[in-house]
C-alpha positions in Angstrom: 283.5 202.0 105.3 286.7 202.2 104.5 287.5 199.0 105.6 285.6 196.9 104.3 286.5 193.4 106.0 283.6 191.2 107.2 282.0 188.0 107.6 279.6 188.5 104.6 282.2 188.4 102.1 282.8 184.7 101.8 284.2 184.1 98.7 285.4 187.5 98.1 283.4 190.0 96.4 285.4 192.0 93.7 285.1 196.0 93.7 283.7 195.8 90.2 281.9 192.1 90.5 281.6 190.2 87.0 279.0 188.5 88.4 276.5 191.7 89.3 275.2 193.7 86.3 277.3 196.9 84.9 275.2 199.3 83.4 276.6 202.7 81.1 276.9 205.3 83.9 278.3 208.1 83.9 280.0 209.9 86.4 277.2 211.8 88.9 278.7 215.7 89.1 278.5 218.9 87.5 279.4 217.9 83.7 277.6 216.4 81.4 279.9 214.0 80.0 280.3 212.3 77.1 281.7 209.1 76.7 285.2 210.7 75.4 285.6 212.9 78.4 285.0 209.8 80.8 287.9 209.6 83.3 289.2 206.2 85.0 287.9 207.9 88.2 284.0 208.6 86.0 284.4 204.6 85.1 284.7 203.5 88.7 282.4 205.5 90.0 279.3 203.9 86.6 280.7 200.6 87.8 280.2 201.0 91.8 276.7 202.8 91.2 275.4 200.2 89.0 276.8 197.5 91.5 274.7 199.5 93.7 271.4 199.5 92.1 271.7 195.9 91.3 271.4 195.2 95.1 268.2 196.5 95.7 265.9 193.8 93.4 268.9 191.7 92.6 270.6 191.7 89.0 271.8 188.3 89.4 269.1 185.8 88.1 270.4 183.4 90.9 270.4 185.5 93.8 266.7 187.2 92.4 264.9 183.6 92.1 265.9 182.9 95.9 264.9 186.6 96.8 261.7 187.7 95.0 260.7 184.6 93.7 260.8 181.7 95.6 261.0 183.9 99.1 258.7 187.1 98.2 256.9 186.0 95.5 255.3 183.1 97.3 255.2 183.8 100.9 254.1 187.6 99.1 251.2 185.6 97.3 251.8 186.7 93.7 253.4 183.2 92.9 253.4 179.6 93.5 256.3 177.2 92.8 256.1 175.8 89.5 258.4 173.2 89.9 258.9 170.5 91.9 260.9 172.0 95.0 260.0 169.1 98.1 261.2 171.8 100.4 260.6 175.0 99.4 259.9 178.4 101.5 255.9 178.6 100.7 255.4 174.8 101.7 257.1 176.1 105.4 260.2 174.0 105.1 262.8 175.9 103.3 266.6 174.3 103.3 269.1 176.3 104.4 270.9 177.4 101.4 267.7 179.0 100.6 266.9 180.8 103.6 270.7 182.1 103.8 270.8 184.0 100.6 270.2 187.9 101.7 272.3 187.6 104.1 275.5 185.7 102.6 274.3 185.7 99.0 278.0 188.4 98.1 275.6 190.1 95.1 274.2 191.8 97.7 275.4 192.7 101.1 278.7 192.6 100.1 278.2 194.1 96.4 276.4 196.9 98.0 278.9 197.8 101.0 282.1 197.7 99.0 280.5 199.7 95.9 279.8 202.5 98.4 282.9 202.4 100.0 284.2 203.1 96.4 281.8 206.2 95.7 282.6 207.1 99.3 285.9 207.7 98.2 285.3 209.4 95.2 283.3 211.6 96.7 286.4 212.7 99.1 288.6 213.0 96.0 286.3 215.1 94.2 284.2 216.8 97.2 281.1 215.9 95.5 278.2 214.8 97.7 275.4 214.0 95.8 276.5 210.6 94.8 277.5 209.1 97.9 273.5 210.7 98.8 271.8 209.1 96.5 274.1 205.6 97.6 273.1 205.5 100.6 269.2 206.1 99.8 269.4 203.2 97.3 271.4 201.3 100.3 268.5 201.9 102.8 266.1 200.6 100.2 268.2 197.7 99.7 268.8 196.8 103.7 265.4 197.3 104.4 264.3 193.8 102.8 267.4 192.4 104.5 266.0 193.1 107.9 262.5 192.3 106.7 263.4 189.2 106.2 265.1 188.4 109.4 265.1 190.9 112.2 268.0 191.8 113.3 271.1 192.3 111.4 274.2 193.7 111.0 273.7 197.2 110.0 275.8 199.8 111.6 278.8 197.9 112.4 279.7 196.2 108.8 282.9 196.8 108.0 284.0 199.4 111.4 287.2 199.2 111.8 288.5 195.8 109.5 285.9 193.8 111.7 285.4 190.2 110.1 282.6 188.8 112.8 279.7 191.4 112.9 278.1 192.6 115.5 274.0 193.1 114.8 271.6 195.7 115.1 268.1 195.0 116.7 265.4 195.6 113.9 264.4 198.8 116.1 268.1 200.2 116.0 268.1 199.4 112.1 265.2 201.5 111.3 266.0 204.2 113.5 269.5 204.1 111.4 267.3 203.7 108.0 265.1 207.3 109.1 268.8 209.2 109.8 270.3 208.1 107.0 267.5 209.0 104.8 266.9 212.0 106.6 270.6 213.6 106.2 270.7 212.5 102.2 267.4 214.3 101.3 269.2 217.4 103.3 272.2 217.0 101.4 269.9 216.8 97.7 267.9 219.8 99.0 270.6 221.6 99.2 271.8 220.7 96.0 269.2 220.7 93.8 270.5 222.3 91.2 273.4 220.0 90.8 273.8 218.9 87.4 273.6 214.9 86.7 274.5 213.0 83.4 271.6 211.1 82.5 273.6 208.5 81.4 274.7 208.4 84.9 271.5 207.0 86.5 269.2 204.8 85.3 266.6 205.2 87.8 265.6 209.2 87.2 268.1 210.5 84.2 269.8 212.3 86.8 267.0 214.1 87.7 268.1 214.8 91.4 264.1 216.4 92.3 262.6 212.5 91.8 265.1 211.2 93.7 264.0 213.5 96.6 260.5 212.2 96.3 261.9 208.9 96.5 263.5 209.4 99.0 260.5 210.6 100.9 258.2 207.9 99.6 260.9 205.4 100.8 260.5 206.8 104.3 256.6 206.8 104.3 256.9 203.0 103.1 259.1 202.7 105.9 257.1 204.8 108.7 254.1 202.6 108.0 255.9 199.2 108.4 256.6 200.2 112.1 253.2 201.8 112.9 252.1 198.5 115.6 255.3 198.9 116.8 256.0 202.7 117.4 253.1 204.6 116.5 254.2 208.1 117.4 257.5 207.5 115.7 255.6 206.6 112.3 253.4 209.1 112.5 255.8 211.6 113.0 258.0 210.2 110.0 255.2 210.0 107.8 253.6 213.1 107.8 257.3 214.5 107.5 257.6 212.9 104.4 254.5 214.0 102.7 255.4 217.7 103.4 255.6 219.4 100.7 258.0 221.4 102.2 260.5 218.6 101.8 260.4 217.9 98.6 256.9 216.0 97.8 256.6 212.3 97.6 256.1 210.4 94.1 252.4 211.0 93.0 253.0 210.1 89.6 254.1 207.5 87.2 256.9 209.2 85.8 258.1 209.8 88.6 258.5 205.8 90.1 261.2 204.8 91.2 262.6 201.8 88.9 266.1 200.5 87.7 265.8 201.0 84.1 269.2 198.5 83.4 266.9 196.0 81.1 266.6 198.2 78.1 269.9 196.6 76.9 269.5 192.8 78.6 266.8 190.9 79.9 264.9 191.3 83.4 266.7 189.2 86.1 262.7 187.9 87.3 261.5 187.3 83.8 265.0 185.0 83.4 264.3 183.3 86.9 260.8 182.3 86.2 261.3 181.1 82.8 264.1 179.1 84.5 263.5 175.3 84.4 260.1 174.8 82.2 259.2 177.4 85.0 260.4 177.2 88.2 257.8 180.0 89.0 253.6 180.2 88.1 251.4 182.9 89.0 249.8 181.8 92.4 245.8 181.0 92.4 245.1 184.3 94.6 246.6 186.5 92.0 243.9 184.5 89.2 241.1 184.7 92.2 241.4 188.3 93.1 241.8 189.8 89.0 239.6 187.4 87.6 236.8 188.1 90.2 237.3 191.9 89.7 237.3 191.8 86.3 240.5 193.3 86.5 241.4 194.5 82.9 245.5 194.4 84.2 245.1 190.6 84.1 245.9 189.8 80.8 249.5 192.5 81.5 249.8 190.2 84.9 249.1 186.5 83.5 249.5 184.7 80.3 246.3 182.2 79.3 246.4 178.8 80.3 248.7 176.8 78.0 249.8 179.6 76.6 251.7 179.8 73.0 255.1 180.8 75.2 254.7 177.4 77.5 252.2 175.2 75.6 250.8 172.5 77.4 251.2 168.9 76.7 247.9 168.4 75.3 247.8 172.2 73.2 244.9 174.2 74.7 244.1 172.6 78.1 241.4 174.5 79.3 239.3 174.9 76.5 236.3 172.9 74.9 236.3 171.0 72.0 234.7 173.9 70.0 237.7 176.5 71.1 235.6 178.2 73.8 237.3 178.8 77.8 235.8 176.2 79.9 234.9 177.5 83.2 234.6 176.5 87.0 231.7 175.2 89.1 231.0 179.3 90.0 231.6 180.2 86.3 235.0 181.7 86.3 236.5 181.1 83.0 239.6 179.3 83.0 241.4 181.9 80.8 243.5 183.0 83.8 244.5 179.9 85.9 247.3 180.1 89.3 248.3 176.8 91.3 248.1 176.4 94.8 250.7 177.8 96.8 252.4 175.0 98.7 251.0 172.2 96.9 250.3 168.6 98.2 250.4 166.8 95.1 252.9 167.9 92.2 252.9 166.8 88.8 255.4 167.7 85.9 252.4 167.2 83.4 249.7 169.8 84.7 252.1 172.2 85.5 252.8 173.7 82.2 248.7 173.9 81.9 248.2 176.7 84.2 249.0 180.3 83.5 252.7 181.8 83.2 254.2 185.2 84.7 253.7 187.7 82.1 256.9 190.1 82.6 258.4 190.8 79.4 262.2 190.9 78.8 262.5 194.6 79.2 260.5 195.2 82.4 262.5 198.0 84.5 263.2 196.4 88.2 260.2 197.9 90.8 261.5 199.3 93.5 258.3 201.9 94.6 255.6 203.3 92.4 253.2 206.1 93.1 250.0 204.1 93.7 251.7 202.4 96.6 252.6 206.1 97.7 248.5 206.8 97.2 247.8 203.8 98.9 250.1 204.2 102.2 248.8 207.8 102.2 244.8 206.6 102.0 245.8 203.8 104.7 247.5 206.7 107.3 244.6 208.9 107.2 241.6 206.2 107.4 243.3 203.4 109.5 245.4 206.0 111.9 244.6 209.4 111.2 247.4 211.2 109.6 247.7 214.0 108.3 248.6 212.8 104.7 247.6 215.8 102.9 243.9 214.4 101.2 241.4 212.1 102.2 241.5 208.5 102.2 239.2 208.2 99.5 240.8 210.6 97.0 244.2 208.8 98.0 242.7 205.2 97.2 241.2 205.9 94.1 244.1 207.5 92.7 246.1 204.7 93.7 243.7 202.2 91.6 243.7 204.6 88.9 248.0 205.2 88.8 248.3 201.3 88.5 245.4 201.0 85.8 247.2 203.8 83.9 250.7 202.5 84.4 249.1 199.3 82.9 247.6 201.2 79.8 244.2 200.1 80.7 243.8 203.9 82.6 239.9 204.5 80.6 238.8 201.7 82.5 239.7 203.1 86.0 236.3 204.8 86.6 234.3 201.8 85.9 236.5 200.0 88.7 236.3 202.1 91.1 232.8 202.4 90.7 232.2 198.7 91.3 230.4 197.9 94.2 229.5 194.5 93.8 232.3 192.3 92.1 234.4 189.9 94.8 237.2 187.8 94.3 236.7 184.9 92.2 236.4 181.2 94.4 239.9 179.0 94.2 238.9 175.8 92.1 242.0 173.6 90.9 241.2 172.5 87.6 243.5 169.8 88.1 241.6 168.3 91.1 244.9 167.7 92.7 245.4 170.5 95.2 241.5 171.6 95.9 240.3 173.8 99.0 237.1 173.9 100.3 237.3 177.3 101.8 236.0 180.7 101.0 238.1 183.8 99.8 236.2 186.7 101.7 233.7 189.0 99.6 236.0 192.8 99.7 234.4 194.8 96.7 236.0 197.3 95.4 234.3 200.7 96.0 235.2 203.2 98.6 233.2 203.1 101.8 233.4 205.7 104.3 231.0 204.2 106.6 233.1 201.1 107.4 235.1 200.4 110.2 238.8 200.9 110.2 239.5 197.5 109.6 237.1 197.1 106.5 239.3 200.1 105.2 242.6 198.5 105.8 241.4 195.8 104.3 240.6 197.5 101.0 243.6 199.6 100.6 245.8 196.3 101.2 244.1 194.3 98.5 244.3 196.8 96.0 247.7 197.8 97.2 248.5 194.4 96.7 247.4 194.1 93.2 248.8 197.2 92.2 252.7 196.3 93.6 252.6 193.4 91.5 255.7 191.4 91.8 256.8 193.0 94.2 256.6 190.3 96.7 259.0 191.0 99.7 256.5 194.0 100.1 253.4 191.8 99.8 254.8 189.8 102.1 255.9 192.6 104.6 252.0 194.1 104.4 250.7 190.7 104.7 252.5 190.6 108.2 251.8 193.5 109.3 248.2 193.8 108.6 247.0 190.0 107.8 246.4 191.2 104.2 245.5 190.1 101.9 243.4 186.9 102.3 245.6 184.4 101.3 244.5 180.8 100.6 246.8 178.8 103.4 248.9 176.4 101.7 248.4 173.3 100.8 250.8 171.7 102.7 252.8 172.3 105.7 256.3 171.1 106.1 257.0 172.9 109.1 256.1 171.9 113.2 256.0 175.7 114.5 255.0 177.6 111.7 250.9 178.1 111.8 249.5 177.4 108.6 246.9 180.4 108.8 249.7 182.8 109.3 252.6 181.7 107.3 256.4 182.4 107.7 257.1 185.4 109.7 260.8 185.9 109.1 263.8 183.6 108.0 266.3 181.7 110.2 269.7 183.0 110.4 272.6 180.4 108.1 273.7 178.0 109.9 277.1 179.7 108.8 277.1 182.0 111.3 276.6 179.6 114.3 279.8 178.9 113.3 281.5 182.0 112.1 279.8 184.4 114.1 278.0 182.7 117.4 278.6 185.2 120.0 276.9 188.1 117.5 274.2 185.9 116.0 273.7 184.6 119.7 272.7 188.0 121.0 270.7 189.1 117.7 268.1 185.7 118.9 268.4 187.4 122.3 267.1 190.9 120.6 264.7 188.9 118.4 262.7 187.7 121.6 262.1 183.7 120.7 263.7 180.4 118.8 265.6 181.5 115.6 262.8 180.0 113.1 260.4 181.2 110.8 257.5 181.4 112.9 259.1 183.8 115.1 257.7 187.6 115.2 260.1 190.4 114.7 259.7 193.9 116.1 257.3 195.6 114.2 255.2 192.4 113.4 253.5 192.8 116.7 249.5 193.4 115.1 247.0 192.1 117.6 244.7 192.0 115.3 246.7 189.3 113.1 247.0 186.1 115.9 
C-alpha cells in the first residue's frame, strides 16, 4: 500500500481530506496521552484513523445520501424517496452518477486506502501493530458494502505496485481475502490485549482493544452468513469460529456495539441527508406496516407523527379529525405513523410533507453492527442450518428482540412482545390515494415457534432482524437478497426492462468511467460476475433457490 496510485482517485484524494470528517484521536499505543504530549507523528495517525472510520457509513452527507439513503435505505426497505427523484434507485432506473458513487465516490475507496497506507507507516516507524489491526478490520467492514453492492471489485490489487487501472477480485476471492484479513488482526489483538489505548484515540470502543475483538468476530459471523447459499461448509466453518469463546466472544451486549461515536460534537451525516431538501428521504410504508401492526413501542424512536411539528404539513395536522383525534385506515390502523410507497407512481410536492419523517436525532452514533443482529445471525445458524452457535434459536431470538427494545429504552416492554402470538403487520393503505396497492403483507406474528419449518423460522428472525438494524439499509438490503426477507411491498413503479419487480435490484452497474478508464479489468470482472452488467444480475452468494 505504499503506493497508493489508482484509478479510484479521480480528483485526487488528500492524505488528511477536508472533505471527510476529523475527529480528536489520539495516537493508538502504549501512552495515554494528553493533548500536550501529542506528537506531529500522534496527529497524523487521529487524522488517518478518523479518515478511516468515516469510510465505513460515510461522514460526508453527500456521499451518505447516495450510499444509505437513496441506495440502502430504499432498496433495504426502511425508506422511500421523499422527493421527487424521476430516476431514482428504488423506482429501478437509477442514473449513473448515482449508481457510481462506492466505487469512485474518493470519501471512500480512496479515503480509506491512503489513510491506511499512512497508519501503515506509522506502524513501521513505531513497531506498533495494533493500529494498523484495528485498520484493516474497520477496512473489511467498509469493502464489504462495496462488493455488496456490485460483485466484483478491486480488492487485493489497489494500489500494488503504483498500478493506476485495477485489476478486480471475483466476489468469492474478496471474501475469502475479507475472512484472512480478519482472521490475522484478531491474532494480532489477542496477542495484545493488554496493549494500552487512549480513549481519546477511538471513538468506536474508548480504546478498549477486548470489544474490538468481539467486533471483529461478529463482523466475521455477519460475513459467514452472507455466503451460506453460496459456500455452506466455508460459513459454517467461519461462523462457529467466531462465536468461540475461545477467540474472544462476539458482541452480546449493547455496550459493547460497534458504532462511530464522531457526532457527539457535529451532527449525523444521515440525519443531515434526510432533512436535505424538505426531505429528500421519508420512512418507507413497510417500516409504518410492520411497527404499527406489532404495536411496536420503538415506533415513535423510528418515526415522527404525520405532519409532524419538525416538517408541518401544508394544511397543520393532516391526518387528524376535526376534533384532534388520529384518523385511521379502512383496517383501523391509526394514521399516527404514516410511510410512502417505495417507488411511487404519482408524486406530489404537497402530500409529501404529510407523511411521517426519519426520526434520527443530530447526535445519533453511525451503526455499524449491534448485538441483536449478533443474537439474530446466531438464532438463524442454529434453526435455519444447524450450527453450533453456542444456544438455541429461541434463546438467541428473543434476546435479539429484547437488546434492540432495550437499546431503544422501551426494554420493560420486551416480554410482552415476545409473548405476542397474534399481532401481524399492519395492511399498506396510502392515505393519499395516489400510490395504493391492492396486495397483502403476509401474517408473520411474532412469537417463537419451534414447530415450524425452517423457512417459517428464517422468516421470523429476518423480520425482526430487520426491524431491529434500523437504518441500516445496505444490510437490509443484503438479507433481503439473500433470503427474500422481509416482505417488501414491490414498488410502485418500474423504470427498468430487466429488473423483476418482485425481486428488486440485485447489485449496481459498474460507472460507465471505467469502460473507459479501465475496460480490459472491468471487462473480465462482468466475465467473473456470470451475466449483463446491470442491476438485475445475481452475484456470487445471491444464489438462494428459494428466492426466484
Amino acid at each position: 500500500m505504499k503506493h497508493l496510485l489508482y484509478n479510484f482517485m479521480a480528483g485526487g484524494a488528500l492524505l488528511f481530506s477536508t472533505a471527510a470528517c476529523t475527529g480528536d484521536y489520539e495516537d493508538i499505543n502504549s501512552n495515554q496521552f494528553q493533548p500536550g504530549d501529542l506528537t506531529a507523528d500522534d496527529y497524523a495517525l487521529i487524522s488517518s484513523m478518523s479518515n478511516i472510520c468515516g469510510a465505513v457509513i460515510p461522514s460526508d452527507v453527500n456521499c451518505n445520501q447516495f450510499t444509505d439513503c437513496l441506495l440502502g435505505g430504499t432498496l433495504g426497505g426502511y425508506f422511500s424517496d421523499g422527493a421527487n427523484f424521476t430516476t431514482s434507485y428504488v423506482r429501478n432506473c437509477a442514473p449513473d452518477n448515482w449508481t457510481s458513487v462506492f466505487l469512485k465516490d474518493s470519501k471512500i475507496i480512496s479515503t480509506l486506502y491512503t489513510n491506511i497506507s499512512m497508519v501503515e507507516g506509522f506502524c513501521e516507524t513505531s513497531g506498533q501493530v495494533v493500529p494498523l489491526a484495528i485498520a484493516n478490520i474497520v477496512k473489511v467492514a467498509a469493502m464489504n458494502r462495496v462488493t455488496d453492492a456490485y460483485g466484483p471489485i478491486p480488492y487485493s490489487a489497489i494500489g500494488f505496485e503504483g498500478a493506476v487501472k485495477t485489476p478486480y477480485d471475483s466476489q468469492q476471492d474478496v471474501y475469502n481475502k475479507f475472512f484472512e484479513e480478519l482472521a490475522a488482526a484478531r491474532a494480532i489483538l489477542l496477542e495484545n490485549r493488554a496493549a494500552v489505548m487512549s480513549p481519546l484515540a477511538d471513538k468506536v470502543y474508548s480504546g478498549d482493544i477486548d470489544k474490538w475483538i468481539k467486533f471483529c468476530n461478529s463482523l466475521q459471523l455477519r460475513l459467514a452468513m452472507r455466503i451460506v447459499y453460496a459456500d455452506a461448509a466455508l460459513a459454517k466453518r467461519r461462523a462457529e469460529d467466531a462465536v468461540n469463546p475461545a477467540n474472544g466472544g462476539v458482541i452480546e451486549t449493547n455496550d459493547e456495539n460497534a458504532t462511530w461515536k464522531n457526532y457527539e460534537t457535529s451532527t449525523n451525516s444521515m440525519r443531515v441527508a434526510i432533512m436535505y431538501n424538505a426531505h429528500d428521504t421519508r420512512p418507507s410504508a413497510e417500516i409504518a406496516c410492520y411497527l404499527n401492526g406489532y404495536n411496536d413501542p420503538r415506533i415513535s424512536h423510528y418515526l415522527t407523527e404525520s405532519g409532524s411539528p419538525e416538517t408541518p404539513s401544508l394544511n397543520g395536522k393532516p391526518y387528524k379529525d376535526e376534533n384532534g383525534n388520529w384518523m385511521t385506515s379502512p383496517s383501523g390502523t391509526s394514521l399516527q405513523y404514516v410511510g410512502i410507497r417505495r417507488g411511487w407512481q404519482t408524486f406530489n410536492t404537497s402530500w409529501s410533507v404529510n407523511f411521517s419523517d426519519v426520526n434520527i436525532p443530530g447526535n445519533t452514533p453511525a451503526l455499524w453492527l449491534n448485538a441483536s443482529e449478533v443474537a439474530f445471525l446466531r438464532a438463524e445458524g442454529v434453526a435455519v442450518f444447524g450450527w453450533n452457535m453456542g444456544g438455541t434459536a429461541e434463546s438467541f431470538y428473543n434476546a435479539g428482540i429484547r437488546l434492540s427494545f432495550e437499546n431503544y429504552g422501551v426494554g420493560d416492554q420486551a416480554d410482552a412482545y415476545i409473548a405476542d402470538a397474534t399481532s401481524v403487520p399492519a395492511q399498506f393503505y396510502d392515505p393519499e390515494g395516489l400510490n395504493p396497492w391492492n396486495g397483502t403483507i403476509p401474517a408473520v406474528t411474532i412469537k417463537w415457534d419451534e414447530s415450524a419449518t425452517p423457512a417459517q423460522k428464517q422468516q421470523k428472525i429476518i423480520t425482526q432482524k430487520w426491524l431491529a438494524n434500523w437504518t441500516l439499509g445496505n444490510e437490509a438490503w443484503a438479507d433481503y437478497r439473500r433470503t427474500g426477507y422481509p416482505f417488501l411491498i414491490p414498488v410502485a413503479y418500474n423504470g427498468s426492462n430487466v429488473v423483476n419487480i418482485n425481486l428488486g435490484p440485485r447489485r449496481l452497474p459498474y460507472p460507465t468511467a471505467e469502460y473507459t478508464d479501465n475496460l480490459v479489468n472491468v471487462q473480465k470482472a462482468v466475465e467473473m460476475l456470470g451475466g449483463p452488467d446491470n442491476l438485475a444480475t445475481r452475484m456470487w452468494w445471491d444464489c438462494n433457490p428459494a428466492v426466484q
